[in-house]
TIFI-960617 format. One record per residue (C-alpha): residue number from 1; residue in one letter; chain; x, y, z. Coordinates in pm, whole numbers, plus 50000, padded with zeros to 5 digits. Example, Ala and Ser with C-alpha at 12.3 -4.5 7.8 and 13.67 -1.06 7.14 Angstrom:
BEGIN
NODE   volum   rolum   domi      px      py      pz
NODE       1       a      A   51230   49550   50780
NODE       2       s      A   51367   49894   50714
//
This chain:
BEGIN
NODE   volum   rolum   domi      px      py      pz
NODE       1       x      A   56829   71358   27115
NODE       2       x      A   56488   71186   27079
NODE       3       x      A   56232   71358   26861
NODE       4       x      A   55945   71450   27124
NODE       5       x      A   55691   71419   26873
NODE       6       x      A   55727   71035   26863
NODE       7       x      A   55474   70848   27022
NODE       8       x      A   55623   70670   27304
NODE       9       x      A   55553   70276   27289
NODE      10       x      A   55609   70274   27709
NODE      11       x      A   55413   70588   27781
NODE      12       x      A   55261   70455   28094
NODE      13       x      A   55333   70191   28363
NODE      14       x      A   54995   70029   28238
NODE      15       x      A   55087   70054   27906
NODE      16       x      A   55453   69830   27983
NODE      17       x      A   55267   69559   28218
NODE      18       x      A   55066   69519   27909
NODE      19       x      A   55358   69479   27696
NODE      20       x      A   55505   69225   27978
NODE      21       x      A   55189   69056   27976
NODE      22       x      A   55193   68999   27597
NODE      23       x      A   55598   68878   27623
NODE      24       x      A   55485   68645   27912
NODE      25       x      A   55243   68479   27711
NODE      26       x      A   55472   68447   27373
NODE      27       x      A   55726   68310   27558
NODE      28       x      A   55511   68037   27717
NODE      29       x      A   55420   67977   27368
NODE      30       x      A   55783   67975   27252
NODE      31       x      A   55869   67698   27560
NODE      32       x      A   55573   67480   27422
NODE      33       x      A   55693   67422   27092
NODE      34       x      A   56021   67378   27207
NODE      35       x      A   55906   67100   27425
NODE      36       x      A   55749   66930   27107
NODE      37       x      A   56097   67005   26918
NODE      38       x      A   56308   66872   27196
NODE      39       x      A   56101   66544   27180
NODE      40       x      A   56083   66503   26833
NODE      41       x      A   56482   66560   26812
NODE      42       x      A   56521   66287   27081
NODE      43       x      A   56282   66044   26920
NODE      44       x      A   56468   66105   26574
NODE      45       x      A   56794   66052   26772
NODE      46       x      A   56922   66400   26652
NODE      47       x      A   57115   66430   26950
NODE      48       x      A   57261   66792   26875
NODE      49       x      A   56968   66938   26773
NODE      50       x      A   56807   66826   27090
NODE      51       x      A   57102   66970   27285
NODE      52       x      A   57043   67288   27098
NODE      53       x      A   56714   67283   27203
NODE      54       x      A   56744   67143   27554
NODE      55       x      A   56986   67565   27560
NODE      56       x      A   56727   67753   27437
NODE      57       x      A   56470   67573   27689
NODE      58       x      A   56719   67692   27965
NODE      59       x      A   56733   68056   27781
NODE      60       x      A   56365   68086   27781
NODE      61       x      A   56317   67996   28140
NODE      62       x      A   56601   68213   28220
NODE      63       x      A   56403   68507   28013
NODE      64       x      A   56066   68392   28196
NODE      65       x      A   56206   68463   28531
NODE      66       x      A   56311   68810   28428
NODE      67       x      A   55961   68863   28283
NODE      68       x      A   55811   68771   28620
NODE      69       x      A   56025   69017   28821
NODE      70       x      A   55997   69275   28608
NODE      71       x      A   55587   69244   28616
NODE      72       x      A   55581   69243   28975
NODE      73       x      A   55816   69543   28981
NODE      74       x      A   55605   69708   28788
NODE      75       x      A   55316   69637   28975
NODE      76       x      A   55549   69760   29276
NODE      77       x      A   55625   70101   29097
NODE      78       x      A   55207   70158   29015
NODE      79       x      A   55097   70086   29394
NODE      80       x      A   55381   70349   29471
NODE      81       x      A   55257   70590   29218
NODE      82       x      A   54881   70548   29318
NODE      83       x      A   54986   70602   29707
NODE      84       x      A   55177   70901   29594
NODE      85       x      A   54912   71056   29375
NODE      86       x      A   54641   70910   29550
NODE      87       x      A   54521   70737   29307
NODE      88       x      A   54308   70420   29370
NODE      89       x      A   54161   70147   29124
NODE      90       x      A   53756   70151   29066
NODE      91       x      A   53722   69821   29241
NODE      92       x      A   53910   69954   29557
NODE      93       x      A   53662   70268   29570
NODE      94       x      A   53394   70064   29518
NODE      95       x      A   53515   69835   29828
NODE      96       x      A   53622   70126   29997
NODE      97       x      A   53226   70304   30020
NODE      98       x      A   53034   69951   30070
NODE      99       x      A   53242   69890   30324
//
């Protein structure tokens, strides 16, 4: 059983698009220096390194596509939580009484 004096690292739904923000962006990161290995592998002719590569490309893209779901479901489960709490954003108040 989980010690309830540990600080969570999730302990909001802001708190985990931020961490899926900051995975999106190392991952992007990750795909461009793969791209530079890839071509440097095929220019070298190291054929199964570039293979190797060419997998974790695919791996990464496949790990980007999760990333993007899971930021938009996310997103999904704070609208829900703001209609359910009534809870609106600053901007949409703001909107909201200069309208």
């Amino acid at each position: 059983m989980p010690d309830s004096g540990l600080d969570q690292p999730f302990d909001s739904i802001e708190s985990a698009i931020d961490y899926m923000n900051i995975l999106a962006e190392t991952v992007l990161d990750a795909m461009a220096d793969l791209h530079r290995d890839h071509q440097t592998a095929i220019s070298d002719g190291q054929e199964r390194r570039a293979q190797a590569i060419g997998l974790a490309q695919f791996k990464l893209k496949t790990l980007n596509c999760y990333i993007f779901k899971s930021r938009r479901t996310l997103n999904d489960l704070r609208t829900i939580r703001r209609l359910l709490l009534s809870e609106r954003p600053a901007a949409e108040r703001a909107f909201a009484v200069g309208a």
